[in-house]
N, C-alpha and C positions, 0 to 999 in steps of 0.2 A: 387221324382220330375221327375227322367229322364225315368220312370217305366211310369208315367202321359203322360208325352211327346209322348212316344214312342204307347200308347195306341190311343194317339188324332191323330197320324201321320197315324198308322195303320187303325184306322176306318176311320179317310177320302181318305187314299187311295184306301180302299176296296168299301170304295162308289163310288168314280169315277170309278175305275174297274167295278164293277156292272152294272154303267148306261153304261159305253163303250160296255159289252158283252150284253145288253139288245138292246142296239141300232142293233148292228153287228148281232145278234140275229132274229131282226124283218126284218132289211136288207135281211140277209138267205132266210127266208120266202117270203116276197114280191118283191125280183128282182131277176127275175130267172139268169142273168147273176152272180151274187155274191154267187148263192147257193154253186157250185162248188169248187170255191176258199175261200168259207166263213167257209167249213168245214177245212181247212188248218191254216187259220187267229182266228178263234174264240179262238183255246188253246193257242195261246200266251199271250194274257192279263192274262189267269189263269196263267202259267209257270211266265210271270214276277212279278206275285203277291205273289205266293211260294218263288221267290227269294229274295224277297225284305222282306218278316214277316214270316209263318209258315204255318204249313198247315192247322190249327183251321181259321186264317183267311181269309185262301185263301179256306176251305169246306165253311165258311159262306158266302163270294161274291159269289160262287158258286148257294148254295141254293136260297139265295135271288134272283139272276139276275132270276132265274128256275121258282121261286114264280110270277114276274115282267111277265113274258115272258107270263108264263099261264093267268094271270090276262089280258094281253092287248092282247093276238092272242088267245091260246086253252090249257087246261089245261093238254093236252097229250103231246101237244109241247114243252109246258114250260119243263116235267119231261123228255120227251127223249134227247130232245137239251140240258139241264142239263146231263144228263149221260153221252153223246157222249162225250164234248169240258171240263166236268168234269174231268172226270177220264182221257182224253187224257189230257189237259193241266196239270194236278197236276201229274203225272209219266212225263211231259215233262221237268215239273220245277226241280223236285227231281232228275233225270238223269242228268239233266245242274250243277247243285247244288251238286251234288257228285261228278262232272266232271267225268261221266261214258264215257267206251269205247263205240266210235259206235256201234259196234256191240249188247253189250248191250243195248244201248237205242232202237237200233232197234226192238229186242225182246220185252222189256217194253214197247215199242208204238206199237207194233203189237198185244203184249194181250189186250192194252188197246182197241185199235180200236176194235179187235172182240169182247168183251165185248158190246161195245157199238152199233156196227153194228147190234151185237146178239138181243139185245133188243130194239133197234130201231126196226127193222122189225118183231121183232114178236107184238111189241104194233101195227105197221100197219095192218099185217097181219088180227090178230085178234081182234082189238079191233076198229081199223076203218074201215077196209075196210070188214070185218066179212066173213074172207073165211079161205082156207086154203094153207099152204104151197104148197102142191101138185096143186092145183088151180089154186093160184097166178103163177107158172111157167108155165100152162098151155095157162096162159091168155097171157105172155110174151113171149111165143114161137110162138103161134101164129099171136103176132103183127109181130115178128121178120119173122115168113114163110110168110106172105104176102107180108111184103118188100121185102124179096130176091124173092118171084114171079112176084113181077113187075118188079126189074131188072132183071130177067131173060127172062120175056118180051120183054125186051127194046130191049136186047143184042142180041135177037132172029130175030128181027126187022130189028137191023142192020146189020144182018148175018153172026153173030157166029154160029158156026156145035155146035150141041150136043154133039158130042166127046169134044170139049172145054169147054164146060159146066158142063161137068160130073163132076170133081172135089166139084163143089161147091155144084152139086145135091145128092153128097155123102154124104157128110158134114153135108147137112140139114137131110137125112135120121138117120144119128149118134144121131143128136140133139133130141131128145124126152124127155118127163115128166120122165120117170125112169130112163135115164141116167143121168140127169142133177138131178135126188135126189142121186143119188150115189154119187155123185159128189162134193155137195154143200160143206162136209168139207174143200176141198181140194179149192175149189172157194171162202173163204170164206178166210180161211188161205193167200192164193195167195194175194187176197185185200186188208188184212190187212196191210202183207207187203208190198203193192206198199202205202194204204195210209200213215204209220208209213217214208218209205222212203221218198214221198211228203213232210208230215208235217216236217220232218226234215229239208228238202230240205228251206221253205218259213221261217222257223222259224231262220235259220242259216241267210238266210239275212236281216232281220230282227233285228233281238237282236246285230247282229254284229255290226252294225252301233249302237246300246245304249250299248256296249262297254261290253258287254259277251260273254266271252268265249266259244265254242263248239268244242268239239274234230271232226276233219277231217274224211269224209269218204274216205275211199279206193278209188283208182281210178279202172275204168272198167278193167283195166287189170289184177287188182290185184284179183280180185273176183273170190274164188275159194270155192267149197264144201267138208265144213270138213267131214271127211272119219266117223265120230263118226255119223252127221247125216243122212250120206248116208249109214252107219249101221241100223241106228233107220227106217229110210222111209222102207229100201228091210227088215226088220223083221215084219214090219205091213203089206208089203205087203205080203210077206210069210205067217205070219199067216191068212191075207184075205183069201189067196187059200184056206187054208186048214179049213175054218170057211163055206167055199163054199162048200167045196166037203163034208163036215157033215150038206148040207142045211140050216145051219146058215142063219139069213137075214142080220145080222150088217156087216157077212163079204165082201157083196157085198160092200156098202157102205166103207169101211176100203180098201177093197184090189183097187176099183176105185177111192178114196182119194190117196192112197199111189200112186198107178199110176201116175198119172196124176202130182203129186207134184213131184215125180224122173223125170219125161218126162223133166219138165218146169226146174227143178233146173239140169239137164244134159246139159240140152240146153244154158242155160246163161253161166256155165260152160263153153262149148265149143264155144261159139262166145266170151266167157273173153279171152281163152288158143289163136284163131283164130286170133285178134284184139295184144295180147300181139308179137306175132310173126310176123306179118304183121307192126306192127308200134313200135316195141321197137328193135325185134332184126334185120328183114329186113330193117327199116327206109323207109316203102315207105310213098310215100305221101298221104295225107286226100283224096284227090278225088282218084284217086287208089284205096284205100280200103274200100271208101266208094261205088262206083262200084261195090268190088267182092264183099264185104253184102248185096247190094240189089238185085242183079243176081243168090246170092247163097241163101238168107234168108227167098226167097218168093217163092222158088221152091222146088220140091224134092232133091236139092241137100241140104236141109236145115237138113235132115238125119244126113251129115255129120258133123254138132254139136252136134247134141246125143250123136254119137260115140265117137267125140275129147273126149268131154265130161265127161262119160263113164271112158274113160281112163285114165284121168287125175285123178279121183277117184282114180284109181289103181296106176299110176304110179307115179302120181306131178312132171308133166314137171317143173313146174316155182320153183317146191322147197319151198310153200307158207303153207300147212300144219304144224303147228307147232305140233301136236301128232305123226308126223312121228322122225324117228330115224335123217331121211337128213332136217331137216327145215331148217327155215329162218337164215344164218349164222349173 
């Protein structure tokens, strides 16, 4: 009987969940302001559906709303919007539901996300838009250099010297089709972690208020790069070189992923180490320190986060590495 019960409770909750992610779904689609925040909002009805029965019923809401979605917009959408807020909301619910550490869930939402980014765009790629990867970056470099040449126009106009300019006509020279294919691991990875940290972000205010628990992220200060995988990045990058210099192809692509991912995680690094010192151990004030961030973050003195950075690898000022001998006491 209570075997009866629990089956009639589960299938009509997995139907209201279906029509909610079918709605929010079409929502995505036809209002462009919701698209944005709808890829944030869609995994939560899967994660509270995992929490509440199992994950049999929460792949079949899943399938279903995917079947729903195709049938009423495009049959590609139904299957890639199924994969993306799929697999993102069912590793959401499972991480809540284990009561995993941030950190982990972060990892598990970040494979999730590339999984699903991964085949989102290549169904685009190739199956509707009928080009190619190389192409497609072609097409959006060029939307992108047009823009910067009209406000390079503007700023010309209003009589900015070309010496002030140069910065930005460097930058664009960087930017081309073969550097941004070298790259895309590393662009891709990047994304996932800011979408995996997002959805964390909406879903923690969210579920909070229907009265589930989620383990706390670190505050900015605390945010430090364990030494294990700033081992792992500088050995892909090392082997890049040397995949280079025996004219390997992959290791361009390996050794400019690896780059670009130590640049960015050196640098968050040293504005955490920056931010921790300025406002824990000097106590200076919010505006204060938000001054010398913007004065120092948008200039070449912005270097000197690399470096902190860098260093902190080596040394751990704050003591936050727990693989070192001195951790967290």
């Amino acid at each position: 009987m209570k075997s009866r019960i629990y089956n009639t409770r589960a299938t009509v909750e997995a139907g209201l969940i279906t029509a909610l992610i079918v709605v929010m779904a079409l929502m995505n689609v036809y209002i462009p302001i919701f698209s944005t925040l709808g890829r944030f909002i869609l995994p939560i009805p899967v994660a509270v559906l995992f929490l509440r029965h199992n994950f049999k019923v929460t792949l079949a809401a899943v399938v279903a709303s995917g079947i729903f979605v195709g049938m009423l917009y495009s049959p590609l959408s139904g299957l890639t919007s199924t994969i993306m807020f799929g697999i993102t909301g069912i590793t959401l619910g499972y991480c809540i539901k284990k009561n995993s550490e941030f950190s982990i869930m972060l990892i598990l939402l970040s494979i999730a996300s590339l999984i699903g980014t991964v085949i989102d765009f290549s169904v685009y790629i190739k199956l509707i838009s009928g080009s190619s990867l190389k192409a497609f970056i072609g097409e959006m470099l060029k939307i992108m250099e047009e823009s910067a040449n009209a406000a390079i126009e503007f700023y010309t106009k209003m009589g900015v010297s070309n010496e002030q300019l140069k910065p930005i006509l460097d930058i664009l020279k960087i930017f081309n089709v073969d550097y941004i294919l070298k790259v895309v691991p590393a662009i891709l990875i990047m994304g996932s972690l800011v979408s995996a940290y997002l959805t964390y972000i909406v879903t923690k205010l969210i579920l909070k208020k229907l009265g589930y628990n989620i383990k706390e992220a670190p505050k900015f200060t605390h945010i430090h790069i364990n030494v294990k995988i700033g081992a792992i990045l500088s050995i892909f990058l090392l082997l890049g070189v040397l995949l280079i210099r025996q004219n390997v192809e992959v290791g361009e692509y390996l050794a400019g992923s690896s780059q670009l991912l130590l640049q960015y995680a050196f640098f968050i690094d040293g504005l955490s180490v920056a931010l921790y010192y300025l406002k824990d151990r000097y106590k200076m004030s919010k505006g204060v320190i938000t001054l010398i961030i913007f004065l120092t973050m948008f200039s070449q003195l912005s270097i000197v986060y690399f470096i902190l950075g860098l260093a902190d690898l080596i040394i751990d000022f704050r003591k936050l590495d727990p693989n070192r001998k001195l951790g967290v006491k």
